[in-house]
Structures are given as structure tokens and as C-alpha cells.
C-alpha positions in Angstrom: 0.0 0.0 0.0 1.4 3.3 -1.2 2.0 5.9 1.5 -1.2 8.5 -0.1 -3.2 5.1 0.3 -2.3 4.5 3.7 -3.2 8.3 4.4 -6.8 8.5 3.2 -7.4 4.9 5.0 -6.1 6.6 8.2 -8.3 9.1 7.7 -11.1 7.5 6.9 -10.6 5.4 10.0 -11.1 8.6 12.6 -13.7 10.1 10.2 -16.0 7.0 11.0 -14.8 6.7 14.4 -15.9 10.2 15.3 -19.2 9.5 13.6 -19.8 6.7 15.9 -18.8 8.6 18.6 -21.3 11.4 17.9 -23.9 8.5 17.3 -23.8 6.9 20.5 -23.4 10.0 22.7 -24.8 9.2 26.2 -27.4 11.2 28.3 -25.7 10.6 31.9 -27.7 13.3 33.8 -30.1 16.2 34.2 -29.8 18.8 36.0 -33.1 20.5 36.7 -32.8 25.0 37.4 -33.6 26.5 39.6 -32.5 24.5 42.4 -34.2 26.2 45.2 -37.6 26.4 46.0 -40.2 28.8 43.6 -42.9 30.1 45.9 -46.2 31.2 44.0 -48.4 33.8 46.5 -51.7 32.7 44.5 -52.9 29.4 43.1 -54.9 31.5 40.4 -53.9 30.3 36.8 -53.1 33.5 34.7 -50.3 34.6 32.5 -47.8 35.9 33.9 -48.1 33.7 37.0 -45.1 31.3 36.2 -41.6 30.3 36.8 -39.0 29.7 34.2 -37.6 26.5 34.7 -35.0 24.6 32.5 -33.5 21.0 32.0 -29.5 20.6 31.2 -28.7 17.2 30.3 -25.0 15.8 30.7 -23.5 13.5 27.8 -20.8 11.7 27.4 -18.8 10.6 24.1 -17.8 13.6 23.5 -18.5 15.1 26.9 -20.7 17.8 27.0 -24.0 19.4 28.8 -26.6 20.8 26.6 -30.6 22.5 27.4 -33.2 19.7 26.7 -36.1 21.7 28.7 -37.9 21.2 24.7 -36.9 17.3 24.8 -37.8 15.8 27.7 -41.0 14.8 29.9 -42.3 17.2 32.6 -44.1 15.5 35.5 -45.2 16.7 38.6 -45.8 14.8 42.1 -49.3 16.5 42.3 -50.4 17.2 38.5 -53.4 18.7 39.3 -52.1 22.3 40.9 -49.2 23.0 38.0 -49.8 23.5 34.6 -46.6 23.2 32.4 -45.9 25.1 28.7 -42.9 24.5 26.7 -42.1 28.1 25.2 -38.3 28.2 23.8 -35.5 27.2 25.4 -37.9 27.3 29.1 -40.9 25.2 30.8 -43.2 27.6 32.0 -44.2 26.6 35.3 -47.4 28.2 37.2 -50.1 27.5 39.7 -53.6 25.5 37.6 -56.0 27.3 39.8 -56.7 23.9 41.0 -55.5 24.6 44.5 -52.3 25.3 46.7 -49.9 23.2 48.6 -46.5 21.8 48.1 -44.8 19.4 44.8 -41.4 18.9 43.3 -41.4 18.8 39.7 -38.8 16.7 37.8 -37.9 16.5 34.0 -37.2 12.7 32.4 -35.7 11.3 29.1 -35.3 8.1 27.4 -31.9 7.8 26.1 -31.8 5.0 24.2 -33.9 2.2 26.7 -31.8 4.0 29.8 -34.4 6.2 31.6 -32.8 9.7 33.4 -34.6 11.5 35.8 -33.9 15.1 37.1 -33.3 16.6 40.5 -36.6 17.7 41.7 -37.3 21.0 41.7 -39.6 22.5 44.6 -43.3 24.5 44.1 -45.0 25.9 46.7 -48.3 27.3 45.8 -49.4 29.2 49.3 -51.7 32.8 49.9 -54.2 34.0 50.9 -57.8 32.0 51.0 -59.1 35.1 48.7 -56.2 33.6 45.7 -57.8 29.7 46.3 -54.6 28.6 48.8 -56.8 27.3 51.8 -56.9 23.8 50.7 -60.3 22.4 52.4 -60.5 20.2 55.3 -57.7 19.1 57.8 -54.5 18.8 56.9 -52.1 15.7 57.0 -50.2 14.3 59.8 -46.5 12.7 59.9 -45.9 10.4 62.7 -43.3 8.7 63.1 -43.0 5.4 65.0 -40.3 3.5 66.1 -40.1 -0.6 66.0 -37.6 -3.2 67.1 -35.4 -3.6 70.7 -32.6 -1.0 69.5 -32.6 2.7 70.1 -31.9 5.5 67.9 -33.2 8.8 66.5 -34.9 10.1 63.4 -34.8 13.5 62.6 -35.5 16.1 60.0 -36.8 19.9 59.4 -39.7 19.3 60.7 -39.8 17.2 63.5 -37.4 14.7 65.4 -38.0 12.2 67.9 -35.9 9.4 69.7 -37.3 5.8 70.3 -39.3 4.6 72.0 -41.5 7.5 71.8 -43.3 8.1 68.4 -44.0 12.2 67.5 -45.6 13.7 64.3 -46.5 17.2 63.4 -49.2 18.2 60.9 -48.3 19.2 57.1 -49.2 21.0 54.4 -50.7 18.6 52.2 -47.8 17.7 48.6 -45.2 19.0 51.6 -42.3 16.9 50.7 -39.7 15.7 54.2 -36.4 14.1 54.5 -36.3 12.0 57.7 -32.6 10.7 58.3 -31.7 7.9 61.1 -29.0 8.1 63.9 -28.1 5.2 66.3 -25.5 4.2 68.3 -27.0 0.8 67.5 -28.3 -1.2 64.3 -30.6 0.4 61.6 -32.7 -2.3 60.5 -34.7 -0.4 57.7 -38.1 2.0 57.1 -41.7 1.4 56.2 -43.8 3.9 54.9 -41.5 6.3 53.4 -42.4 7.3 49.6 -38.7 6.9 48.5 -35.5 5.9 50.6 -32.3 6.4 50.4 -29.2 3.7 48.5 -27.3 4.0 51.7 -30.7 3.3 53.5 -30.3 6.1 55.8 -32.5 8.6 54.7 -36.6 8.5 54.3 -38.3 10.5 51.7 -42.1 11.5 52.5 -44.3 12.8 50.4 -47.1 14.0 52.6 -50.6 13.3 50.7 -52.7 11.4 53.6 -52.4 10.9 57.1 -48.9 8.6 57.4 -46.5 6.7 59.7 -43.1 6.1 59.0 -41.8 3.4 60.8 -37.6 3.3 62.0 -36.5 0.1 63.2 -33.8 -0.1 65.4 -32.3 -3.8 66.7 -28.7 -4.6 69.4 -26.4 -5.1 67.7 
């Protein structure tokens, strides 16, 4: 093979590889902004009452992060109080006029079979009773309970309590809490969190209904 032949083979060889490279860039992440928490003052529906939000999604081969607010799915823990509008490069966020309270909003894609979900991003929908955020009848109550012969502690923003005695607090119904465990013995699990934790040591509630969450603590 002459050395011009070897050349264009050579090239061709990193042409196709970058191609395939560009094909089978990966979604690794999204990342959800704003991170904080939006607070609306009304739950009435009108046109200016929104939030920009927008989804950044992470890839690798080549690395890069990119805004996919237009190419992914919005969802909301509570549907029913946040309407959602794809305008541009942002997802217009704003109360329905169905009603206050609290929900974390989160942005997914399917890459390929390989589902990635956002970061949550926090709405809170709160006001006067006159804007339609006096949600009827009593609110929810978090308890938590403690189970087994061990001893520890469970606490959060909320409310914290050490076995044997249980404690709870009432909610704003959609709130959302983090309950995380601390024992000088064994942590045997939870049971009625919404989510938990890989490491196991943190609860997720999401605060629809009257609920218990249950820490079990056992000697080691």
C-alpha cells in the first residue's frame, strides 16, 4: 500500500470513528434550574403567573452538557395544581387554579432504553384563601414510629423524635420531608416512606394522607 493510500485509510478510519462517537453520545444526567424552591403567593392560573424552569442534560462521548427543557418529559408529584408550557428554550411553570400546597417537579428522558430522571425542583403554591390557597378540610399528619429492641433517632426539618416514643407534626398537604436515622445501635430499615435512600439512611415522605413512617432499630 502506497503511503497517499495509507493516508486516506487513516483518515477514513477517525472520520468513521468520530461518527460513531457522535452516534452513540450518552445522556448521563439532568440537572433541573432553579434549584431552590419557587414560591407562587396565589394558586390562580393566569399569565404571567409562572416560573422559568429549564433541564440541562450531561453526555458523554464527546463530553458535553446541553438545554433539553424542549426534549424531555415534565411531570409533577401533584399534576393537578401546576400547569406546564414548553415556550423556547424554558418550561413555563405556574399554579392551575386547582389549589395550593407543596410538589417537586422533575424533567425525564429516554436515552436510548436507559431512563434519566432530574433533580426535583420544589413548588410551593401558598396565599391568601381570597387567591384559592386554603386547601379544604384538615391537613395531614406525619408520625413517626419506632419498632424493634434497638434505640436510635430520626430527625429532619420538621420534627425529630428518639425511640421509644413516636412524635408527628401536621403538614401542608404535597409537603415533601427528609427523615434521616442516627443510632449508636443497628438500623434495621423503614416502612412507609415514599422513597429511601441507596445508603438506606435517609426516608423520603411525600405528605398526601395521614402517614406513619416506621424506624427500626435492633442490638447489635
Amino acid at each position: 500500500m502506497s503511503r497517499n493510500m495509507l493516508f486516506v485509510a487513516v483518515a477514513l478510519l477517525l472520520l468513521m470513528s468520530g461518527l460513531s462517537c457522535a452516534r452513540n453520545q450518552h445522556l448521563e444526567s439532568i440537572q433541573v434550574l432553579p434549584t431552590g424552591t419557587v414560591t407562587f403567593g396565589s394558586a390562580v392560573a393566569a399569565p404571567d403567573n409562572f416560573a422559568n424552569f429549564q433541564a440541562y442534560g450531561t453526555y458523554q462521548h464527546p463530553p458535553q452538557v446541553k438545554n433539553i427543557t424542549s426534549q424531555v418529559s415534565w411531570s409533577a408529584v401533584i399534576p393537578s395544581i401546576v400547569n406546564f408550557q414548553t415556550v423556547g428554550a424554558f418550561e413555563q411553570i405556574g399554579p392551575s387554579g386547582n389549589g395550593c400546597g407543596n410538589t417537586s417537579v422533575t424533567a425525564t428522558f429516554n436515552d436510548s432504553g436507559n431512563v434519566v430522571i432530574s433533580n426535583p425542583g420544589q413548588i410551593v403554591i401558598n396565599g391568601p384563601s381570597a387567591q384559592g390557597c386554603t386547601p379544604a378540610g384538615p391537613q395531614p399528619i406525619l408520625t413517626i414510629a419506632f419498632a424493634g429492641n434497638g434505640s436510635g433517632q430520626v430527625t429532619s426539618p420538621v420534627l425529630s423524635c428518639s425511640s421509644p416514643s413516636s412524635c408527628n407534626a401536621t403538614l401542608t398537604y404535597g409537603e415533601q420531608v427528609t427523615l434521616t436515622e442516627s443510632s449508636t445501635e443497628t438500623f434495621a430499615g423503614w416502612s412507609g416512606c415514599t422513597s429511601v435512600s441507596s445508603d438506606n439512611t435517609m426516608c423520603e415522605v411525600t405528605v398526601l394522607n395521614n402517614v406513619t413512617v416506621v424506624a427500626s432499630f435492633t442490638n447489635p
